[in-house]
C-alpha positions as CSV (number, residue, x, y, z in Angstrom):
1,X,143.8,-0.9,178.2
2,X,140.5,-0.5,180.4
3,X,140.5,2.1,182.3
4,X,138.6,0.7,185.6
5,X,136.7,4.1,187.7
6,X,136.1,4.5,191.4
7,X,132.2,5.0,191.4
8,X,131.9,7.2,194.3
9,X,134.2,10.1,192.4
10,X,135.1,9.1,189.1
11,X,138.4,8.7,189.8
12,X,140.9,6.0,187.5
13,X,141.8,3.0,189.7
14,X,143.7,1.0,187.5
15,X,143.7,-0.7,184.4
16,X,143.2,-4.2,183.1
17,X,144.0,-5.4,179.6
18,X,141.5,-5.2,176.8
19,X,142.7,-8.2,175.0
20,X,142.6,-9.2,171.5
21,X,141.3,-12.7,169.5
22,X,144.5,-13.6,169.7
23,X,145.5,-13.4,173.3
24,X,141.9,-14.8,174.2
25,X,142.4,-18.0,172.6
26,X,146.0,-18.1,173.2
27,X,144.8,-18.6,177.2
28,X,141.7,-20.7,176.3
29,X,144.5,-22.9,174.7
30,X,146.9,-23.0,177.8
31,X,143.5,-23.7,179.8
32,X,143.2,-26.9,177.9
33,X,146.5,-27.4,177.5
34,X,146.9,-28.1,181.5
35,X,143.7,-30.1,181.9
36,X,145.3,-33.4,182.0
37,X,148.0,-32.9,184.6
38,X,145.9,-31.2,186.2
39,X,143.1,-33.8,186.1
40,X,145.3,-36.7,187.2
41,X,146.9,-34.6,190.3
42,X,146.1,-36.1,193.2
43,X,142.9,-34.9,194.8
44,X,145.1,-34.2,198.3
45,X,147.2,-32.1,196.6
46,X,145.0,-29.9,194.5
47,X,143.4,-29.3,198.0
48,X,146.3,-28.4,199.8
49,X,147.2,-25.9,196.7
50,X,144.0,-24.3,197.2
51,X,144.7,-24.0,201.2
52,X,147.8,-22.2,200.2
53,X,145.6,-19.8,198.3
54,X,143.4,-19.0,201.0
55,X,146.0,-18.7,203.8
56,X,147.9,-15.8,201.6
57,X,145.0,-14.5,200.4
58,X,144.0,-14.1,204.2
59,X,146.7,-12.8,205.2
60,X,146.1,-9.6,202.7
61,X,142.8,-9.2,203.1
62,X,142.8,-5.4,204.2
63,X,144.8,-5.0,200.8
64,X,142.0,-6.7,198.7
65,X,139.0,-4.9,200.4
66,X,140.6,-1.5,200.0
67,X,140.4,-2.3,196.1
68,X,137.0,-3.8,196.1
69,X,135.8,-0.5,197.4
70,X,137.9,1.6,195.1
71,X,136.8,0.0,191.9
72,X,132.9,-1.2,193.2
73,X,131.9,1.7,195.6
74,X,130.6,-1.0,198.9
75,X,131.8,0.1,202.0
76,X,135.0,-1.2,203.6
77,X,132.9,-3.1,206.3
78,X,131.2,-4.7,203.7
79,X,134.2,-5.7,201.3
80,X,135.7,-7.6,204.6
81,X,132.6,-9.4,204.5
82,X,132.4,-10.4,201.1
83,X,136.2,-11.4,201.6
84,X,135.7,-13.6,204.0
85,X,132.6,-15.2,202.0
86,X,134.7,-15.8,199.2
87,X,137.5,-17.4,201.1
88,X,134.9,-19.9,202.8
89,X,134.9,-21.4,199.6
90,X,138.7,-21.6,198.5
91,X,138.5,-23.4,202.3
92,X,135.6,-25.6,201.7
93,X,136.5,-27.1,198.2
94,X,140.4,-27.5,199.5
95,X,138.8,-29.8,201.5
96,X,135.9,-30.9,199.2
97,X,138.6,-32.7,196.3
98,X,139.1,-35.0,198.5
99,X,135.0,-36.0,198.9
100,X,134.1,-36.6,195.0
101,X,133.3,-40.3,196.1
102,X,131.8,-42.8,193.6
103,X,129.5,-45.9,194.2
104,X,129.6,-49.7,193.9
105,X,126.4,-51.4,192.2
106,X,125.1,-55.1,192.6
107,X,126.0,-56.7,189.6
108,X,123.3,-58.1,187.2
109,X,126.1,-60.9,186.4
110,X,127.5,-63.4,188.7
111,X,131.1,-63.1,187.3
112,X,130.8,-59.0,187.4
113,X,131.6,-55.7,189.1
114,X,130.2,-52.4,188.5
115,X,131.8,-49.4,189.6
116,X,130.7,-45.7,189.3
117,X,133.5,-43.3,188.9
118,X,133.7,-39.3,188.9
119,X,135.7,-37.8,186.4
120,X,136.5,-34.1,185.9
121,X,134.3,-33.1,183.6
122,X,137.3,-30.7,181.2
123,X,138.3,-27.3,180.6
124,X,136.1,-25.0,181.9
125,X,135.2,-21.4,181.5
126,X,133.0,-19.2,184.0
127,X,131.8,-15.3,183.3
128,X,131.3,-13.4,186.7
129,X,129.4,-9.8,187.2
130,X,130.8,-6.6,189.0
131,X,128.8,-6.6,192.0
132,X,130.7,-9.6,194.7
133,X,134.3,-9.2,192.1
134,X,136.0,-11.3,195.1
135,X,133.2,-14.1,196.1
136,X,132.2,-14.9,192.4
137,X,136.0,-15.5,191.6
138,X,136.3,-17.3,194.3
139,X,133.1,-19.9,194.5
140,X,133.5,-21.1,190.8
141,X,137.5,-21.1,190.5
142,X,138.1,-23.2,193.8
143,X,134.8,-25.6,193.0
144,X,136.5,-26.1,189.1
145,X,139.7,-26.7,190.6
146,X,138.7,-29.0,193.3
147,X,136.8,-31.0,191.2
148,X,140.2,-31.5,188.8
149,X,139.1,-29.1,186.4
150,X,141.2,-26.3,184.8
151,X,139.3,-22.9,184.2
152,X,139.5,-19.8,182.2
153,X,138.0,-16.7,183.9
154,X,136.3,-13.4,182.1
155,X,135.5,-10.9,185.2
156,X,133.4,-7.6,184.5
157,X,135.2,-4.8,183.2
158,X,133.6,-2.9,185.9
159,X,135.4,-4.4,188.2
160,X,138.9,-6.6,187.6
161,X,141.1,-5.5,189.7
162,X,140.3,-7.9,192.3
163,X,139.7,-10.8,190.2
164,X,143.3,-10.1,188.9
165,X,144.8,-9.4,192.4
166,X,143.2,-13.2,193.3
167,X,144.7,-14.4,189.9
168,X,148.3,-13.3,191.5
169,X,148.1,-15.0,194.4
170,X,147.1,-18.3,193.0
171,X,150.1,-17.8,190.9
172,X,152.3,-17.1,194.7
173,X,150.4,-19.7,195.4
174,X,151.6,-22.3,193.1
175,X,148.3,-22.9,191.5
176,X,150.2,-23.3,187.3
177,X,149.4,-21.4,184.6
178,X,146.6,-22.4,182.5
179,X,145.4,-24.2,185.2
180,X,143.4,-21.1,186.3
181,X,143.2,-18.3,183.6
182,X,142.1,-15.0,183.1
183,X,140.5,-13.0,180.6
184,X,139.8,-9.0,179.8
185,X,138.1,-6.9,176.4
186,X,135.2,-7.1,174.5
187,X,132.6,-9.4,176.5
188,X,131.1,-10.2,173.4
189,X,133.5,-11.5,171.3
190,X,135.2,-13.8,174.7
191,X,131.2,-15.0,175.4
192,X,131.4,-16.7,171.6
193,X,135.3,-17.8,172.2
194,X,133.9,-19.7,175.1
195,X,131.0,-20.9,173.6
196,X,132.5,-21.5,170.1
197,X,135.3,-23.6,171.6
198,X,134.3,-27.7,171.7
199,X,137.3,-28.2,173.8
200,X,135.4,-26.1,176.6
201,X,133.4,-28.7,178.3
202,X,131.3,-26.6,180.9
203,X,130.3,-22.9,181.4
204,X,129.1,-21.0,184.4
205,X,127.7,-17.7,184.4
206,X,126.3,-15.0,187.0
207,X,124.7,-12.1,185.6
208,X,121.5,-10.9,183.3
209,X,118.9,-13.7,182.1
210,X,119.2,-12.2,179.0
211,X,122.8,-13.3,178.8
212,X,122.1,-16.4,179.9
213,X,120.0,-17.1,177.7
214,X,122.2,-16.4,175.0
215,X,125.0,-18.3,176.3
216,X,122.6,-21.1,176.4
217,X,122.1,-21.1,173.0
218,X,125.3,-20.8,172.1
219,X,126.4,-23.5,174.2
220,X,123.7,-26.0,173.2
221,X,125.5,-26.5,169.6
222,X,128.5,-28.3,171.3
223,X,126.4,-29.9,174.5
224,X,128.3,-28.0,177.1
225,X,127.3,-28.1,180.9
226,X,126.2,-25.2,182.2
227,X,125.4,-23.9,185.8
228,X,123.2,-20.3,185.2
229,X,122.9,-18.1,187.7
230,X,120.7,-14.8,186.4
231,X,118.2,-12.7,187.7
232,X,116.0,-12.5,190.7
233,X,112.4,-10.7,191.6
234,X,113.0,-11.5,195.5
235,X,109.6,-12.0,197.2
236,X,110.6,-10.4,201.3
237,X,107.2,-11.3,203.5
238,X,106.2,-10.0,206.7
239,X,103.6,-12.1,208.5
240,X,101.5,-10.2,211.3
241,X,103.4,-13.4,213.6
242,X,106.9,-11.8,213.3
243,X,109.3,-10.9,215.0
244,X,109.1,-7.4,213.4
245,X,112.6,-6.6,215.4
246,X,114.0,-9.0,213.5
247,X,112.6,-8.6,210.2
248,X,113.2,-4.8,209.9
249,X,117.0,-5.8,211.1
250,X,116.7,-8.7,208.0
251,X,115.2,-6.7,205.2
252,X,117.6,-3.4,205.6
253,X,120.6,-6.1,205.6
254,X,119.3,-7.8,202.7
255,X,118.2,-4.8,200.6
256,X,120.9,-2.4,201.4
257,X,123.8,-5.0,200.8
258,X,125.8,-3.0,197.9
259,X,123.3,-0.3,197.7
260,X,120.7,-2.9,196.1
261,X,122.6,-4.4,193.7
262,X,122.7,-7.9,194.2
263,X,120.5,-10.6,192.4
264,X,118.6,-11.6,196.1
265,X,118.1,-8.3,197.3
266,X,114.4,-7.8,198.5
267,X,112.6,-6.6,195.5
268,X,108.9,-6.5,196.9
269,X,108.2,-6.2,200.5
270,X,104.7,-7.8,201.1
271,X,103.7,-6.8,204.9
272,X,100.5,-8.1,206.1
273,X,97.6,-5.7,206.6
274,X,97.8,-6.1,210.7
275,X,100.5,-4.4,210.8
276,X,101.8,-3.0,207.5
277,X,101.7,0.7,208.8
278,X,103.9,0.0,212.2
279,X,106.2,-2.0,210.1
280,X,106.6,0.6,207.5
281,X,107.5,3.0,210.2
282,X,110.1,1.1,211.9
283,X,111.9,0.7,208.2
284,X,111.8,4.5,207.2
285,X,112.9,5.3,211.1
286,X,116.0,2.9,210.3
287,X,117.0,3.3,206.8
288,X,117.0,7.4,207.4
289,X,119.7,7.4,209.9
290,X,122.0,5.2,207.6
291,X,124.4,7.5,205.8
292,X,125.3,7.3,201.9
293,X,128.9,8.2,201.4
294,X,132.0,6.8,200.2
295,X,133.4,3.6,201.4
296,X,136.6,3.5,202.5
297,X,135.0,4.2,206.3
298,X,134.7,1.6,209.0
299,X,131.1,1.5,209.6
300,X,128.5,0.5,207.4
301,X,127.4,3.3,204.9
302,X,125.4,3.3,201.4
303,X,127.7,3.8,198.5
304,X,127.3,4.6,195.3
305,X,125.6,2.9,192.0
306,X,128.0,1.0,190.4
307,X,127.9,3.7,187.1
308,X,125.1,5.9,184.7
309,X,123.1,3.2,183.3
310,X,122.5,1.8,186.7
311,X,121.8,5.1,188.2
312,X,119.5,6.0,184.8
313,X,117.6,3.1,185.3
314,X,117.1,3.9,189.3
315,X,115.6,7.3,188.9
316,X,113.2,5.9,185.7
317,X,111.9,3.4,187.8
318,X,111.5,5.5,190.7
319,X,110.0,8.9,188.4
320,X,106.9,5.5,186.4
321,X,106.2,4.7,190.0
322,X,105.5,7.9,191.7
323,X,103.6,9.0,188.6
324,X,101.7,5.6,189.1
325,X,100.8,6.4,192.7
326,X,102.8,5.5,194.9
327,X,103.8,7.5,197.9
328,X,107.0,8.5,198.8
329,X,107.8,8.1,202.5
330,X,111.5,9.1,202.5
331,X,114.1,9.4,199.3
332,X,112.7,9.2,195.9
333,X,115.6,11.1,194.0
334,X,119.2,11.5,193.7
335,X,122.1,12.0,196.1
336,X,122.9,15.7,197.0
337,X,126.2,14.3,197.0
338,X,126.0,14.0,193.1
339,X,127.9,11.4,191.1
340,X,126.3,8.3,191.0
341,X,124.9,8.3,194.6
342,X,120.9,7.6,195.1
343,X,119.2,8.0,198.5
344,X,117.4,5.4,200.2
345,X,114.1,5.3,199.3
346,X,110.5,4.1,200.2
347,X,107.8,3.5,198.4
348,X,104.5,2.8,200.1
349,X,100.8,2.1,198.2
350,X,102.1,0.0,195.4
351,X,100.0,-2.4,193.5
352,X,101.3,-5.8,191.4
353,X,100.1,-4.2,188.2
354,X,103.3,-1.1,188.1
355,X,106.1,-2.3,186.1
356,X,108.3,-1.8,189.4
357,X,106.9,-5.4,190.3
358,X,107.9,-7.2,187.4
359,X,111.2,-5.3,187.1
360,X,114.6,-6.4,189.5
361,X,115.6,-2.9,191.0
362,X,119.4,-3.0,191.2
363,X,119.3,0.1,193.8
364,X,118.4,1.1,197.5
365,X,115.1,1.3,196.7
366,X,111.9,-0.2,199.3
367,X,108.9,-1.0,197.5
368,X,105.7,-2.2,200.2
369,X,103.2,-4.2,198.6
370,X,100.2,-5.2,201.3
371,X,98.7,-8.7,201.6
372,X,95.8,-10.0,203.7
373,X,96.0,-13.8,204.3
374,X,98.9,-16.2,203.3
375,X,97.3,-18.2,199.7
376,X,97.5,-14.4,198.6
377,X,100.3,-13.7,199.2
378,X,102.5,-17.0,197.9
379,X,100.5,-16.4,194.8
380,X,101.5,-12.7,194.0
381,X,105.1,-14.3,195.7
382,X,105.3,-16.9,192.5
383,X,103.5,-14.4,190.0
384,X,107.3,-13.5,188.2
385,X,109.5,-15.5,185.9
386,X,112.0,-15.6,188.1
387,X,112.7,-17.9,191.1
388,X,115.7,-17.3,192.7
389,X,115.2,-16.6,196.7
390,X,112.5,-16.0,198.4
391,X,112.3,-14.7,202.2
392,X,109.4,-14.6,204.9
393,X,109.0,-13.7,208.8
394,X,106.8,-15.7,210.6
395,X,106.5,-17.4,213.9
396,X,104.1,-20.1,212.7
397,X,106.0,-23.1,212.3
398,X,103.2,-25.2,210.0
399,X,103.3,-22.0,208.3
400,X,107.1,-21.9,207.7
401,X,107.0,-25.4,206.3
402,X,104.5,-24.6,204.0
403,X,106.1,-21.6,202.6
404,X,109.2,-23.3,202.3
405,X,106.7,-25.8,200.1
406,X,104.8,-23.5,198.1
407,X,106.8,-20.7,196.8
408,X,108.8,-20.9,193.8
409,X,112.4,-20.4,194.3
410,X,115.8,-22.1,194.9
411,X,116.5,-20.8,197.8
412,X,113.3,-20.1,200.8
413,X,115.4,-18.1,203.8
414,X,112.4,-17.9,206.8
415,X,113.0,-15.5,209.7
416,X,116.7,-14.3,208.1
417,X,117.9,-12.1,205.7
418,X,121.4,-14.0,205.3
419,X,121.2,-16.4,202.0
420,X,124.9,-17.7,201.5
421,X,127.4,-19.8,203.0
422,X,130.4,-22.3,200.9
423,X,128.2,-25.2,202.7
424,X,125.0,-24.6,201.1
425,X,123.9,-24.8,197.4
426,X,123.1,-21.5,196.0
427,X,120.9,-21.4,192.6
428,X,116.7,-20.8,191.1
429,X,114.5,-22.0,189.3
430,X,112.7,-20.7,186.3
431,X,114.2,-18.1,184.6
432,X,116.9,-17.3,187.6
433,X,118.6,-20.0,186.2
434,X,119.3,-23.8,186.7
435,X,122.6,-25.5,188.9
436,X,123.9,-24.9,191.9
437,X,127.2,-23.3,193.2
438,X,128.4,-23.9,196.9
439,X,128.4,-27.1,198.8
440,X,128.8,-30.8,197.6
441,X,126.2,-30.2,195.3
442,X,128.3,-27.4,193.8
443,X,130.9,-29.9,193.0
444,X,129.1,-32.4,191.0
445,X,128.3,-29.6,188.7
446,X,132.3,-30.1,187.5
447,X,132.1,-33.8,186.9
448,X,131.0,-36.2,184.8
449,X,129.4,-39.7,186.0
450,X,131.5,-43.0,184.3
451,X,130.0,-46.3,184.9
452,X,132.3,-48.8,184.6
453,X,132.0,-52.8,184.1
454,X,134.3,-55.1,184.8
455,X,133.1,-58.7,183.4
456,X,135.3,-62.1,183.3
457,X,135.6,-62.0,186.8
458,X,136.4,-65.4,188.8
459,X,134.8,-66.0,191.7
């Protein structure tokens, strides 16, 4: 068994199952097993099983944030959240099967018809990270199933109790077995099952671009589809034009959501040179009364790293940077509280050359880069592999629609620090990956277009 810890104490949880070769494939096979009933059932109906598993999910939603904080270390306030996130998606696609709508062509032949058709693309796998274990369930099971596809599930081993808790009440739900599957052990050795299985038609991932990358490969020898969704270097921009009320409210959401740990958290803060230093201020004076403590409080607070590598890496980013330069204006070391906790921190007088710029933090950590006019800074904002999201403050409008030109990224959020919503397509460019979840675009990553022609007609 996996014994699954409580990173604000250390504390046991629960368990999940490490499973063997053998129970791995056995539920890849009752994946594909069910894709063809599954594939045929009406699109209404599929829908209406999914609504059944939002409205009971719903109705225990205090039960499933009190174990999202146990076994992630977020605060309670913003577990709700990220319940309520996920479920906009089990709501969305219920109603999304019944919008995969094909075309009609003009005919190149007088006695013929074309027809375009969506089909369900197959069996399906998807590989989801620790840090949203309810939304990432969520957004790629109810797309898969929407679209009429059956799909096998391998959460992180940080964090299952939630993705297993959601595999329950599909289950109470009536959504069948093999239908929607689940998957616990060596990441590894299910990563090639998936891969190595031709009967596995597409695969979606969230987590490292290095894994990606790998998966990629893998996948390439048997043509699979894939939707990637990997790492981010999140460009956060500060115009002397802004609302700086509004962008200090933005970028402490944005960068303090799960203590830091998300894949569009701010990850360089470029503030422009008119008012850098009364901008800076405003963000030390509100991050320093935000408490770090345990989650399972009401109000917002900053919880803990999500376990030792991700703390290690924290401090050995922090230690390169100060002995690089920079300045510390509040933070800079870890918790008295201990354990895995890391204070807030900000770091002024950074420059593009420290590694901290080219490196995605993973932490509560405020790095301030200063720019001068706006070609500078989209330049140093596209100067990283990755493309993810990018955000800026301004109240230029010509500006704004230029940004939302220029800089390289999926996803260009101006004057907000919210990125996602089930109505909008979430995905990068570049290395951050390639696909989109969310939306009706998310959708048409889970078919396959069939053009059809029907000849010998008689008109």
């Amino acid at each position: 068994m996996i014994n699954v810890l409580n990173p604000a104490d250390g504390t046991i949880v629960g368990q999940a199952p490490e499973m063997d070769a053998v129970q791995v494939q056995a539920a890849i096979d009752r994946t594909c097993a069910a894709f063809p009933a599954w594939s045929r059932k009406l699109a209404k109906d599929r829908g209406d099983l999914l609504r059944r598993w939002f409205e009971i999910v719903r109705e225990d939603k205090q039960a499933f944030a009190e174990i999202m904080v146990k076994e992630n270390g977020k605060c309670l306030a913003e577990a709700l959240g990220e319940i309520d996130y996920g479920l906009g998606f089990i709501e969305w696609y219920a109603e999304e099967a019944k919008r995969v709508y094909g075309d009609t062509i003009p005919s190149h032949a007088d006695n013929a018809a074309i027809m375009v058709v969506k089909e369900p693309a197959g069996p399906t796998a998807a590989i989801t990270p620790w840090n949203f274990p309810f939304m990432m369930v969520t957004r790629k099971v109810a797309t898969a199933l929407a679209a009429g596809c059956t799909m096998i599930i391998k959460p992180s081993e940080e964090t299952p109790l939630t993705a297993y808790k959601l595999l329950e009440y599909a289950r109470k739900a009536g959504i069948p077995e093999g239908v929607f599957e689940m998957v616990t052990g060596n990441p590894q050795q299910i990563g090639e099952r998936f891969t190595g299985d031709d009967r596995i038609r597409k695969i979606s991932f969230t987590g490292s671009t290095a894994v990606g990358k790998l998966l990629a490969a893998a996948s390439g020898r048997s043509l699979k589809k894939m939707t990637l969704e990997l790492g981010g270097n999140a460009p956060f921009i500060v115009f002397d034009d802004a609302n700086l009320d509004q962008a200090v409210a933005g970028l402490v959401a944005a960068k303090l959501r799960n203590s830091g740990q998300v894949c569009i958290s701010p990850n360089r803060i470029y503030v422009q040179d008119g008012i850098y230093d009364r901008f800076v201020a405003a963000v030390v004076e509100k991050v320093s009364k935000i408490r770090v403590d345990q989650g399972l409080q009401e109000e917002f607070v900053v919880g803990p790293l999500i376990n030792r590598a991700g703390l290690d890496k924290v401090m050995q980013l922090i230690e390169d940077t100060k002995r690089r330069g920079a300045t510390v204006l509040l933070g800079g070391n870890p918790h008295t509280k201990g354990g895995l906790f890391y204070e807030p921190t900000i770091l002024a007088g950074l420059n593009d050359e420290m590694p901290i710029a080219h490196t995605e933090i993973f932490g509560p950590v405020f790095p301030f880069y200063r720019f001068s006019d706006e070609r500078e800074v989209v330049n140093r904002a596209n100067n990283t592999e990755y493309g993810l999201v990018a955000y800026a403050y301004t109240r230029d409008v010509g500006r704004a629609f230029r940004l939302s030109r220029d800089i390289e990224a999926g996803m260009v959020i101006l004057n907000s620090g919210s990125v996602g919503t089930a109505s909008v397509p979430f995905g990068g460019v570049k290395q951050s990956g390639y696909g989109r979840e969310g939306s009706y675009y998310g959708i048409e990553e889970y078919v396959e277009v069939k053009y059809v022609l029907m000849g010998g007609l008689e008109y």
